[in-house]
FIFI-469649 format. One record per residue (C-alpha): x, y, z. Coordinates in steps of 0.5 Angstrom, whole numbers, plus 2048, in hexadecimal, padded with zeros to 3 digits. Layout:
BEGIN
<<X,Y,Z>>
...
END
This chain:
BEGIN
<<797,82A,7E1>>
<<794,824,7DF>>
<<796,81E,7E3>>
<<793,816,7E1>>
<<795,80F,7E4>>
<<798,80B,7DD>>
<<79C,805,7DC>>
<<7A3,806,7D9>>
<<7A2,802,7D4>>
<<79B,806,7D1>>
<<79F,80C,7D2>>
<<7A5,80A,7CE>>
<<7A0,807,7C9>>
<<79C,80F,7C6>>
<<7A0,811,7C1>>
<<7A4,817,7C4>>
<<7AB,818,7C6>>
<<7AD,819,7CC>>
<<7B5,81E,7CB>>
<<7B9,81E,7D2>>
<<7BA,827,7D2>>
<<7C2,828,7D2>>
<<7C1,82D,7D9>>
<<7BF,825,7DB>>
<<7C4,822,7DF>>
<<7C8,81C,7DC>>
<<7C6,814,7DC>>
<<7C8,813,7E3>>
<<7C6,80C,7E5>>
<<7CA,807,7E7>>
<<7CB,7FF,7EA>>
<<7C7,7FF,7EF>>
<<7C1,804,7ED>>
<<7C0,800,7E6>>
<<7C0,7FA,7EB>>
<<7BB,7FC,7EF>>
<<7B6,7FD,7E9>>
<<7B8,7F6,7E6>>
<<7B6,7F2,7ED>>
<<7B0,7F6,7EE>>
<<7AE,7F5,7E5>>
<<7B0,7EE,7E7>>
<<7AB,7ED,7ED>>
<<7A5,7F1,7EA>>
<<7A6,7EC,7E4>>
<<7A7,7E5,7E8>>
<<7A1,7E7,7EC>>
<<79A,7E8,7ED>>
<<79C,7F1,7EF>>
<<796,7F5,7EA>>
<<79C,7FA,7E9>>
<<7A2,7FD,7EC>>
<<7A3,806,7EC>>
<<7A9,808,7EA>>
<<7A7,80F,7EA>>
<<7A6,816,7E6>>
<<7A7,818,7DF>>
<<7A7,820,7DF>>
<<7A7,823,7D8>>
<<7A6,828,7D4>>
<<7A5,829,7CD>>
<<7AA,82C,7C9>>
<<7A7,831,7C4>>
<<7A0,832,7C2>>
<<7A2,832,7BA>>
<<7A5,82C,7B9>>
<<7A6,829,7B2>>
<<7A5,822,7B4>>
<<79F,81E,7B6>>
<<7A3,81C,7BB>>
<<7A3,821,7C1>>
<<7AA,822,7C5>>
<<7A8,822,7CD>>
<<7AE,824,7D1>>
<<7AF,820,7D7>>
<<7B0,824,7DD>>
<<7B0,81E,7E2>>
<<7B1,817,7E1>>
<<7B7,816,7DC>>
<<7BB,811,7E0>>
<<7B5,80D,7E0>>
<<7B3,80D,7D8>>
<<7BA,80C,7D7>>
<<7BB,807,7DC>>
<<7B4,803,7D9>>
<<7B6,804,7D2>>
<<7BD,801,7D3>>
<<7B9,7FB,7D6>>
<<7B4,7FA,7D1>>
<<7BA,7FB,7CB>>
<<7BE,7F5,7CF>>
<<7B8,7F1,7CF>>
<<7B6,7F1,7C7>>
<<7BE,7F1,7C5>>
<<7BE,7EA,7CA>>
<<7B6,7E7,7C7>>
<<7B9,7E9,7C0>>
<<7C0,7E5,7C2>>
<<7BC,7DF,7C4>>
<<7B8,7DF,7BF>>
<<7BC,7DE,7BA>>
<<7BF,7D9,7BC>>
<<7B9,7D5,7BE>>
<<7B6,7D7,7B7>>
<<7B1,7DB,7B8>>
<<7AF,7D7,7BE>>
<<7AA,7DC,7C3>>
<<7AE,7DE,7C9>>
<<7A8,7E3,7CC>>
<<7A1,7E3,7CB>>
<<79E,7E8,7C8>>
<<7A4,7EC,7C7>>
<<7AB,7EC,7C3>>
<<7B2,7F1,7C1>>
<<7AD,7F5,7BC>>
<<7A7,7F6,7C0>>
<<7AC,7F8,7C6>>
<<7B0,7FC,7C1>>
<<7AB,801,7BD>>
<<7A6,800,7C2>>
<<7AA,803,7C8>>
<<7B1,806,7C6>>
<<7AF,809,7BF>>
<<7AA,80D,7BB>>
<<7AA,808,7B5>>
<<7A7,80C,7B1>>
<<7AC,812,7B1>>
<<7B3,813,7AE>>
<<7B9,817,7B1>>
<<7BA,818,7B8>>
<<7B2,818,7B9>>
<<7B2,810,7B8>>
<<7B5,80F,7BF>>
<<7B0,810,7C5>>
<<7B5,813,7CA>>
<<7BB,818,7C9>>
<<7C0,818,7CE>>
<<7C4,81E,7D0>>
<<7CA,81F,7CA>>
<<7D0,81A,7CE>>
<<7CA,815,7D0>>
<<7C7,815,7C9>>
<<7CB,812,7C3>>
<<7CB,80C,7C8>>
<<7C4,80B,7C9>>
<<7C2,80C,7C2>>
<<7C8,806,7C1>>
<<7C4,801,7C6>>
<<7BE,802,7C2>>
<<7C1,801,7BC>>
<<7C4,7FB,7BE>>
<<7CC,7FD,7BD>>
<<7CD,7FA,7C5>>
<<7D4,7F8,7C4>>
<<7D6,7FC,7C9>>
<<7DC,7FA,7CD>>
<<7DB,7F7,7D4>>
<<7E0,7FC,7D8>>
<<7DC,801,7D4>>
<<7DC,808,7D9>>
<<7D5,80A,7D6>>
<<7CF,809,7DB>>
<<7CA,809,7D5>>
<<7CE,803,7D2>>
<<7D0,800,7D9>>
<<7CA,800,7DC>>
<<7C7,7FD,7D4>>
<<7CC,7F7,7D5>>
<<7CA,7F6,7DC>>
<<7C3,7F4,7DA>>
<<7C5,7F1,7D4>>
<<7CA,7EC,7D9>>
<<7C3,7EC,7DD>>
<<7BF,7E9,7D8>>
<<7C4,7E5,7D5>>
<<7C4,7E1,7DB>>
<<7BD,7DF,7DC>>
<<7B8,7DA,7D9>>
<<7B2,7DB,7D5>>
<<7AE,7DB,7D9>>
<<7B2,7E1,7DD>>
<<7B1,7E4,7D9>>
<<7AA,7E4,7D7>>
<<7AB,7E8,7DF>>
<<7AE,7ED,7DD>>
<<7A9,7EF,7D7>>
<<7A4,7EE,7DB>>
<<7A7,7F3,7E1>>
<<7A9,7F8,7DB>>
<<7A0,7F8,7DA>>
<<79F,7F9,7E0>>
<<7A3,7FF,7E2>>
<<79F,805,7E4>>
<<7A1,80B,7E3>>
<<79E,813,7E5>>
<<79D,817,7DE>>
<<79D,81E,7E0>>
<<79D,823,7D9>>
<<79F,82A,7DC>>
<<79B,830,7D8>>
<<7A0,834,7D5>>
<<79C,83A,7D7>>
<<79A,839,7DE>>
<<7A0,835,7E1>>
<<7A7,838,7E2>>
<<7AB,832,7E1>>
<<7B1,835,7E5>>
<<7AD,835,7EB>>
<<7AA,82E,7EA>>
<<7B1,82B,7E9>>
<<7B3,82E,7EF>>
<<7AD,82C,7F3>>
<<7AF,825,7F0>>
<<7B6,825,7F2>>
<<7B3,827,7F9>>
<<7B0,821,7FA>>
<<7B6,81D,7FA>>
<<7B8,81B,7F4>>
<<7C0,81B,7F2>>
<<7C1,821,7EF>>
<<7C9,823,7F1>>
<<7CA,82B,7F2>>
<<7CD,82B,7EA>>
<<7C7,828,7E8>>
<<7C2,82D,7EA>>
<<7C8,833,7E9>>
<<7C7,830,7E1>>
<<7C0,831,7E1>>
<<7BF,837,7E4>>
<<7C4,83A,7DF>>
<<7C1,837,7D9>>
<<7BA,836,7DA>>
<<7B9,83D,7D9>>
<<7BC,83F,7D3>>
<<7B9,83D,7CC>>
<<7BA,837,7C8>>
<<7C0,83B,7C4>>
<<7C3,83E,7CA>>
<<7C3,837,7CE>>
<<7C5,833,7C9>>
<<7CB,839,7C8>>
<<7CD,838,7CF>>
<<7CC,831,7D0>>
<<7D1,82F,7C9>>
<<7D6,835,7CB>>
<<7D6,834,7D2>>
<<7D3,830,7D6>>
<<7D4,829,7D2>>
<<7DB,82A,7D2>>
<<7DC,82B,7DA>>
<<7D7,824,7DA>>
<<7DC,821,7D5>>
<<7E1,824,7DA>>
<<7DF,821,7E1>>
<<7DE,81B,7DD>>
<<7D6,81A,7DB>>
<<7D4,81A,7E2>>
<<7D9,814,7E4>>
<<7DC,81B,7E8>>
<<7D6,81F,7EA>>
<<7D8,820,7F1>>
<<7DE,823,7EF>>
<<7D9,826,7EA>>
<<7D5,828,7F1>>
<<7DC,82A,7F4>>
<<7DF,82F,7EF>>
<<7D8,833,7EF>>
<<7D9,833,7F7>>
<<7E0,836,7F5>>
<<7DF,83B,7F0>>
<<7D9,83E,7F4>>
<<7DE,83F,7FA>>
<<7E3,843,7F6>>
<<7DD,848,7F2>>
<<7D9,849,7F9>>
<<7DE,849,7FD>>
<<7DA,843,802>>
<<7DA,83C,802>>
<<7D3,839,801>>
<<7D1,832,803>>
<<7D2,82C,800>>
<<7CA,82C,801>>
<<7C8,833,7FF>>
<<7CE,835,7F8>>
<<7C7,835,7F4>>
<<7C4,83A,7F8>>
<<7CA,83E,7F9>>
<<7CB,83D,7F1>>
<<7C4,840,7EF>>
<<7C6,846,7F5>>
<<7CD,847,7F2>>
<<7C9,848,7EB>>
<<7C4,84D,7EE>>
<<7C9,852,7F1>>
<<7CE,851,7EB>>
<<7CF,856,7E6>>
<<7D1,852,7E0>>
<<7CC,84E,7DB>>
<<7CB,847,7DD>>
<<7CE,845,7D6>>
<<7D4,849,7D8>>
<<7D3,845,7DF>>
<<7D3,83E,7DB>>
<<7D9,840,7D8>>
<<7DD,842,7DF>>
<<7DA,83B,7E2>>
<<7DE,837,7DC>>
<<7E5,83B,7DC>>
<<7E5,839,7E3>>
<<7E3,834,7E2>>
<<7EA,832,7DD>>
<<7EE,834,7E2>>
<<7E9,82F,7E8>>
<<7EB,829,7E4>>
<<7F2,82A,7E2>>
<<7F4,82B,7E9>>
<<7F0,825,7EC>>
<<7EE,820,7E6>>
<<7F6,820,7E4>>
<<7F4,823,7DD>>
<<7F9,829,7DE>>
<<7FE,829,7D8>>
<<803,82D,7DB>>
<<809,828,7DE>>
<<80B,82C,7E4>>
<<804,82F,7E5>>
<<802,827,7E6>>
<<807,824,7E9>>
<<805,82A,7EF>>
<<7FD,828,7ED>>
<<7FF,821,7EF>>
<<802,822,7F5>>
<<7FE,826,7F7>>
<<7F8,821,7F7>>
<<7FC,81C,7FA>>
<<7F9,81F,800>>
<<7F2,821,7FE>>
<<7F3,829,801>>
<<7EC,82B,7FE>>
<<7EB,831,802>>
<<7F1,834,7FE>>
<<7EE,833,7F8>>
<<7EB,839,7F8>>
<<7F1,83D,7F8>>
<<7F4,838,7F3>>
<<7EE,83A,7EE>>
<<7EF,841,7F0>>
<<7F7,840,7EE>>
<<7F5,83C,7E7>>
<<7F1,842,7E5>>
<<7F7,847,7E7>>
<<7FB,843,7E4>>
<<7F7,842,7DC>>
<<7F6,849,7DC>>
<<7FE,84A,7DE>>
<<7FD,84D,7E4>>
<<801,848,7E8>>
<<808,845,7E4>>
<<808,83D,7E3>>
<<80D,83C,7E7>>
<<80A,841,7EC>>
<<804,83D,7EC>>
<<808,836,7ED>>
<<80C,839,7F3>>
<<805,83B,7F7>>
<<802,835,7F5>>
<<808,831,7F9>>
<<807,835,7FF>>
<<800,833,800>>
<<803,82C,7FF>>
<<808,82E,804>>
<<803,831,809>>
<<7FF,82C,808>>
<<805,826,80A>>
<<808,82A,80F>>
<<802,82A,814>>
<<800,823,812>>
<<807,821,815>>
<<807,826,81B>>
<<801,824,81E>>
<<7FD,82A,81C>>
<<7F5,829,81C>>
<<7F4,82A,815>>
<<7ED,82C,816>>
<<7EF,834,817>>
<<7F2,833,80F>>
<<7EB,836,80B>>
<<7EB,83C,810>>
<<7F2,83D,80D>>
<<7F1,83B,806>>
<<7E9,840,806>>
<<7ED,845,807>>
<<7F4,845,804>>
<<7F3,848,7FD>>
<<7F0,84E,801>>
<<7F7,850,803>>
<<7FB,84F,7FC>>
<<7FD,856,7F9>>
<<7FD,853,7F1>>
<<802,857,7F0>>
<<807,854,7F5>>
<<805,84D,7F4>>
<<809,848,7F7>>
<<80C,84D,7FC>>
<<805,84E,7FF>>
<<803,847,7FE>>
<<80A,845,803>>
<<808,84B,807>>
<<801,848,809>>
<<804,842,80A>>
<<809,844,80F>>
<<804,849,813>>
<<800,843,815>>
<<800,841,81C>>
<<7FD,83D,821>>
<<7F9,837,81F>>
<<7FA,83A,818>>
<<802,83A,817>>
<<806,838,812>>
<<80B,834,816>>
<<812,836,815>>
<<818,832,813>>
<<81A,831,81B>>
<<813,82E,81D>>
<<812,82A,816>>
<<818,826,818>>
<<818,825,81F>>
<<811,821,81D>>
<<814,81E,818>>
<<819,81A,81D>>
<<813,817,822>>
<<80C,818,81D>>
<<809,811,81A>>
<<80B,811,813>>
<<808,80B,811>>
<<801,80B,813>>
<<7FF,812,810>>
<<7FA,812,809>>
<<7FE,812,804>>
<<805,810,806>>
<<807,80E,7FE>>
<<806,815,7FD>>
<<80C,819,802>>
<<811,813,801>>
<<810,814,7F9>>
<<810,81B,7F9>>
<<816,819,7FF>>
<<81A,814,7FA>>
<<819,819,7F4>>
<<81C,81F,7F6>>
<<81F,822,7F0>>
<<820,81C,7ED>>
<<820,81C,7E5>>
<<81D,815,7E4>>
<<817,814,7E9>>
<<817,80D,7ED>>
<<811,80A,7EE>>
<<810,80A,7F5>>
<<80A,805,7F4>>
<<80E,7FF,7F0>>
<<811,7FF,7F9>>
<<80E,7FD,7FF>>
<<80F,801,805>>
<<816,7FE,80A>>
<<816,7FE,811>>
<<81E,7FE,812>>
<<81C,7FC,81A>>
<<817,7F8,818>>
<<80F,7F8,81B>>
<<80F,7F2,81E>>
<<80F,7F2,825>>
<<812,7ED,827>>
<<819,7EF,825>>
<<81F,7EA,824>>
<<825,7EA,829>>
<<829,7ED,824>>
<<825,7F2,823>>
<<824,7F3,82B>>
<<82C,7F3,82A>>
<<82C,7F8,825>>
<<828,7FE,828>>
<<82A,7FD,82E>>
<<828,7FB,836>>
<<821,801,835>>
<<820,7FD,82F>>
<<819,7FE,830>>
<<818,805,832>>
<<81B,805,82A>>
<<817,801,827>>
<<811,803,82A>>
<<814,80B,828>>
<<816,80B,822>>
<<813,804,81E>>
<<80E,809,819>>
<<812,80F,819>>
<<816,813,813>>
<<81D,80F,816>>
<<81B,808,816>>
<<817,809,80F>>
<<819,806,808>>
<<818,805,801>>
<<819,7FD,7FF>>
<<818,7F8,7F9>>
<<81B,7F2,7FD>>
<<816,7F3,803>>
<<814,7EB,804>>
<<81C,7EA,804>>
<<81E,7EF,809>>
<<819,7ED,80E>>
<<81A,7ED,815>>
<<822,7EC,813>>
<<827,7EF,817>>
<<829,7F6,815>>
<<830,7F4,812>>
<<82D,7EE,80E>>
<<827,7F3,80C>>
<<82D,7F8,80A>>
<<831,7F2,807>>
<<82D,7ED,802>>
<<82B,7EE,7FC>>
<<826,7F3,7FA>>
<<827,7F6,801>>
<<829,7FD,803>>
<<82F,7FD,801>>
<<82D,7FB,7F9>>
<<828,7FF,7F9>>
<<828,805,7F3>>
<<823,809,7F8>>
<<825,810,7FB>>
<<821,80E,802>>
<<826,808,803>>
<<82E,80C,802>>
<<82D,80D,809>>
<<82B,806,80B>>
<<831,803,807>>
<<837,806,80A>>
<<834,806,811>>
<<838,802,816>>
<<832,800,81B>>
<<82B,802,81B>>
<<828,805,823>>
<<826,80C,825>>
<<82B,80F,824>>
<<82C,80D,81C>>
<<824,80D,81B>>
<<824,814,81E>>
<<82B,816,819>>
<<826,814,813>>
<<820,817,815>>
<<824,81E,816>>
<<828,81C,80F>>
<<821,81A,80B>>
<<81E,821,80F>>
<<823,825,80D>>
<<822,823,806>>
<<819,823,807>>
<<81A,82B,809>>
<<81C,82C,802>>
<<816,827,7FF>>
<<812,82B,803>>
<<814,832,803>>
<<811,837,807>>
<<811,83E,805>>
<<817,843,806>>
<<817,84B,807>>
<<81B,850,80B>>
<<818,853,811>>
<<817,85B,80E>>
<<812,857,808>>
<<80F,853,80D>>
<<80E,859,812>>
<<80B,85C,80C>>
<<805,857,80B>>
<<804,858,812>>
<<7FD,85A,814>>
<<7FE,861,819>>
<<7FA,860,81F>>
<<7F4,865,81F>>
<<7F3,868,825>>
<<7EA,86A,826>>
<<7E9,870,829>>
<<7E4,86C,82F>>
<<7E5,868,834>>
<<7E3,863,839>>
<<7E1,86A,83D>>
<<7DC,86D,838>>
<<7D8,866,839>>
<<7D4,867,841>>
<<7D0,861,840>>
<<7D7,85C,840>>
<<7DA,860,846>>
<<7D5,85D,84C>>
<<7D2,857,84D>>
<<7CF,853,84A>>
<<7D0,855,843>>
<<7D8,856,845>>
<<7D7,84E,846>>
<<7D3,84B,840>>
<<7D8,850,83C>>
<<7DE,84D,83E>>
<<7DB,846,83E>>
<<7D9,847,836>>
<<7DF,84B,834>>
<<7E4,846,837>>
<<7E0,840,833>>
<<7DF,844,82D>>
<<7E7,846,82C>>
<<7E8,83E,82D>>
<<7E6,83D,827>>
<<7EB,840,823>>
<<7F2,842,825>>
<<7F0,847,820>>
<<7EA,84B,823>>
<<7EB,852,824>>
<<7E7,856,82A>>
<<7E5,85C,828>>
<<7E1,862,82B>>
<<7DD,867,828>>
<<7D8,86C,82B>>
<<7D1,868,82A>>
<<7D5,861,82B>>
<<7DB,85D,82B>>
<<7DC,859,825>>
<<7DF,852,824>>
<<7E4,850,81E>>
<<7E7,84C,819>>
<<7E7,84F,813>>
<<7E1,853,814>>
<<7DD,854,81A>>
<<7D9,84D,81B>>
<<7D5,84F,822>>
<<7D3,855,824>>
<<7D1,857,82C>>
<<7CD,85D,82E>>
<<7CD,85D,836>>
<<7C6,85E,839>>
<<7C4,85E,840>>
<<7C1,858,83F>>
<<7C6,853,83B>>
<<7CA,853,836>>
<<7C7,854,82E>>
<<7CB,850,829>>
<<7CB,852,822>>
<<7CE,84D,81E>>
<<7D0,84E,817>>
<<7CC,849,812>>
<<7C6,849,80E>>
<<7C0,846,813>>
<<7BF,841,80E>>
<<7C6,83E,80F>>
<<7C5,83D,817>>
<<7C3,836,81A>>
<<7BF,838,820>>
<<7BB,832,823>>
<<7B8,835,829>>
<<7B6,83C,825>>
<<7BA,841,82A>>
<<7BC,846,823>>
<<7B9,84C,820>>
<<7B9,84E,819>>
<<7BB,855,81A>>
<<7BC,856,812>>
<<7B8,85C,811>>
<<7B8,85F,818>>
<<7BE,864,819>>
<<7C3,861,81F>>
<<7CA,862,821>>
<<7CE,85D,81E>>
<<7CF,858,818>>
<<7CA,853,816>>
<<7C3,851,816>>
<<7C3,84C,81B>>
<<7C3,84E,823>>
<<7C2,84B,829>>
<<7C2,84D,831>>
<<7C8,84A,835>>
<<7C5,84B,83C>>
<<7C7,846,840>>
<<7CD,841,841>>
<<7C8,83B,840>>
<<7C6,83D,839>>
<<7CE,83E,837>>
<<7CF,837,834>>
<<7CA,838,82F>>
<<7CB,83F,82E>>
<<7D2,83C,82C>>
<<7D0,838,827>>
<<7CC,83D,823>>
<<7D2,841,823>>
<<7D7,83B,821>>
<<7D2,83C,81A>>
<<7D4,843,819>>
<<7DB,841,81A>>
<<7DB,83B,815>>
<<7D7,83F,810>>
<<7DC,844,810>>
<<7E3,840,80F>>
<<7DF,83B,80B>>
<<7DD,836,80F>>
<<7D5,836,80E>>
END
């Protein structure tokens, strides 16, 4: 590796061109950092500042046998830069040779003009083809730059590309100033300095250098370096064959990086179905790179699997499912953001393209998540509990009894995890607020919509209170709820009862109920299937808002299903208690003090994290579970010694308490251990076994 200091501009300047490797992230700077290096230009050019670092440039060159004079370096780091800079020194010819022009020929800058910039900085004047142009892009980035240098700039301003949007943000900047200002922003661009570093192609491994890079702190997602791990390894031919066949096409899938957090997201998804573990949101390259390793298939064969789940990610999140009904489910879906589900939903999508799973099979299971969902929400349930349910729901399916064994999962949850019944979803409907919810359009349209064969638009109407919010209730109001009119309004003011859809909502107002009934536009001119009731109802109090919830709940059980099977296929899905051969007994230590204690204590904290956690006793130890056993304890005359389920470089161990016990033998699962010896250390002992239980159930 060679490293020295330079000015950009005498680095542009050599004649070389400098290619962006398609294993590169895309062009990925936005506003605010194009901002950033216009202030910082702008001040080193309008002072007395000797020079401003902006950086490293890491290359390596591309082939030692070239057929030109022109050396091809490909840019390991410092892409967003050269691109960034490069849009800015093209904006500022394009904007001295439109001044020029119409101040004929007069000098704008002294010292430079649109032809020096350009072939000095942008081009390899003397080259024709695509070695003319000084830097080369990443395929969707590309055509547009080379259009900027070229001079074709009629872009449009609402332009999505962020290589023509950030050239037109420059262009708009220096349009703005005067002569002089922009002499300051040539005098910035010759002062940048920058940090040329040439890798040896035969001593550096550009892998580990770009690794290193983004470990310092550079803002790589996870699908950045997952894209660089799969194609930096791979020959020119090969790389080219996977980024044109699959890679560039998911690009183009997500949006050329305007969705790359979905991008980051779905691989998180993906790595959940295939390893049967959710990996951090700040570790899905690693465990990519692990999946890789233990995996039996190629990586060419890996790729091709990351893009086919990945037709199926954007279908059901990005909207761009084809289907009508599989749409309509995928929309309503989202409506409530259930990502934890999504796993499961991709497992379905691919049981469903390999037909496995019926259309309408897979449209009815969709509808019960959507319906688990909402039912908890309108219950009260702590929606924390859903991700444990949803990591490992697919493990009970039978494939060959699909949407039997998808009701039966459901129907056998209990506890925090239940699928509310008909009779808890209405009686929470008649006293839940309905109005200050997230996303209260949503369950009034699917509401009003209800096998309706022209949707109405539930947004073209404004949410009604037919008791309305003010409190200060006119008398006829007080009059018309009657003497507790109060307790009334303070009950049931955002509740399903009191809800409505409306076009007229300044003309209803806080008008009393007849009139509201009456006037035109009100609830009985209405053409919505949420006022029938209103329009024929003689007196609005208790009593009527609770007839209407009951009659709107009975109609909501239908819009959210819940799943129905007889109790002889239910008890077959049943999981039989297995009864250990050991006991309580066969463990001398728990049965006198003072481990009989500390044991208690622990057991007692441990079954409080999940109504789920099952106790069980085996001759060695007694193991805590969930799906697996997540904490193992082995009595010992002086404490309790804990195994916890995970990896040792999963844990967060701040005071130093656990043992790596991966390659010693000891009873129990995992490699972390630690000692349970007093009642004062549980607290944090508990919290180390919290970890096992999150990365278990998927919450790590």
């Amino acid at each position: 590796m060679k490293a020295t200091e330079t000015r950009l501009f005498k680095f542009l300047q050599k004649s070389a061109q400098f290619i962006i490797p398609i294993y590169q992230r895309q062009y990925s700077w936005t506003a605010a950092q194009c901002e950033q290096l216009w202030n910082d230009i702008y001040r080193a050019g309008a002072t007395n500042l000797e020079g401003h670092f902006i950086g490293s440039v890491v290359y390596v060159e591309r082939s030692l046998y070239s057929h030109s004079d022109v050396p091809q370096l490909l840019v390991i780091d410092g892409q967003q830069r050269l691109t960034s800079t490069s849009l800015l020194i093209a904006a500022l010819s394009h904007e001295i040779d439109r001044r020029n022009k119409s101040a004929e020929q007069k000098v704008i800058i002294e010292g430079t003009n649109p032809k020096k910039l350009k072939n000095y900085y942008l081009c390899n004047a003397e080259e024709d083809g695509e070695l003319y142009y000084k830097l080369v892009l990443t395929k969707s980035d590309n055509e547009a730059l080379h259009q900027i240098v070229d001079g074709k700039t009629a872009f449009k301003e609402e332009t999505s590309h962020r290589v023509e949007r950030n050239y037109l943000n420059f262009a708009d900047k220096l349009a703005r100033l005067s002569e002089e200002e922009l002499g300051f922003i040539y005098k910035g661009l010759q002062k940048l300095i920058i940090v040329d570093i040439a890798l040896d192609k035969d001593k550096d491994d550009p892998q580990l250098i770009f690794e290193s890079l983004n470990s310092t702190g550079l803002a790589l997602s996870q699908a950045d370096l997952i894209r660089n791990y799969v194609l930096m390894k791979q020959d020119i031919k090969e790389q080219k064959r996977l980024y044109e066949d699959y890679w560039f096409p998911m690009e183009k899938n997500f949006g050329h990086g305007e969705h790359s957090w979905r991008f980051n997201a779905f691989m998180r998804d993906f790595l959940t179905i295939k390893t049967g573990s959710t990996p951090r949101q700040d570790a899905v390259y690693e465990g990519f790179k692990a999946y890789v390793l233990h995996s039996t298939e190629s990586i060419q064969d890996i790729v091709a699997d990351v893009y086919r789940y990945s037709s199926y990610y954007v279908a059901f999140v990005l909207g761009t499912e084809e289907e009508p009904s599989l749409k309509r489910a995928f929309k309503d879906l989202n409506a409530y953001k259930i990502d934890v589900a999504y796993p499961l939903v991709l497992e379905m999508y691919n049981d469903y393209d390999h037909k496995v799973l019926k259309l309408e099979e897979f449209v009815e299971c969709v509808r019960y998540i959507e319906s688990y969902a909402f039912r908890r929400l309108v219950c009260w349930i702590p929606t924390n509990s859903m991700n444990k349910t949803f990591a490992r729901f697919s493990k009970d399916l039978k494939k060959d009894r699909y949407v039997e064994s998808f009701k039966a999962a459901f129907l056998l949850l209990t506890g925090n995890r239940r699928m509310p019944l008909d009779d808890e979803f209405k009686r929470s409907l008649e006293t839940k607020d309905m109005y200050n919810i997230r996303s209260k359009s949503y369950w009034l349209r699917r509401l009003e919509n209800y096998k309706r064969k022209e949707p109405v638009q539930v947004t073209d109407y404004t949410i009604e209170h037919v008791m309305p919010q003010n409190p200060e209730l006119s008398q006829k109001w007080r009059d018309e709820l009657g003497e507790n009119w109060q307790d009334v309004h303070d009950t049931y003011l955002h509740t399903l009862g009191n809800l409505t859809l409306t076009g007229y909502n300044s003309e209803l107002s806080d008008k009393p109920f007849h009139e509201k009934q009456t006037i035109e536009g009100g609830f009985a001119d209405s053409p919505l299937r949420l006022n029938k009731y209103l329009a024929k109802c003689p007196t609005w109090n208790e009593a009527a808002i609770l007839e209407r919830a009951k009659e709107l709940s009975d109609t909501m059980v239908k819009v959210w299903p819940c799943p129905e099977l007889d109790e002889e296929t239910l008890v077959s899905y049943r999981q039989p208690e297995v009864k250990s051969a050991y006991s309580l007994e066969d463990h001398p230590y728990l049965n006198k003090e003072p481990m009989k204690s500390l044991y208690q204590k622990f057991k007692t904290q441990v079954m409080e994290l999940d109504e789920e956690v099952t106790e069980e006793f085996l001759k060695k130890y007694v193991a805590f579970k969930l799906d697996t056993n997540f904490v193992d304890v082995v009595p010992q005359a002086s404490g309790l010694r804990l195994s916890l389920n995970m990896k040792f470089d999963q844990l967060v161990d701040p005071q130093n308490r656990c043992k790596d016990i991966s390659n010693l033998g000891r009873w129990g699962n995992g490699e972390v251990e630690v000692k349970l010896s007093d009642v004062s250390e549980l607290d944090y002992v508990m919290e180390l076994v919290q970890q096992a239980l999150d990365l278990q159930v998927g919450e790590g």
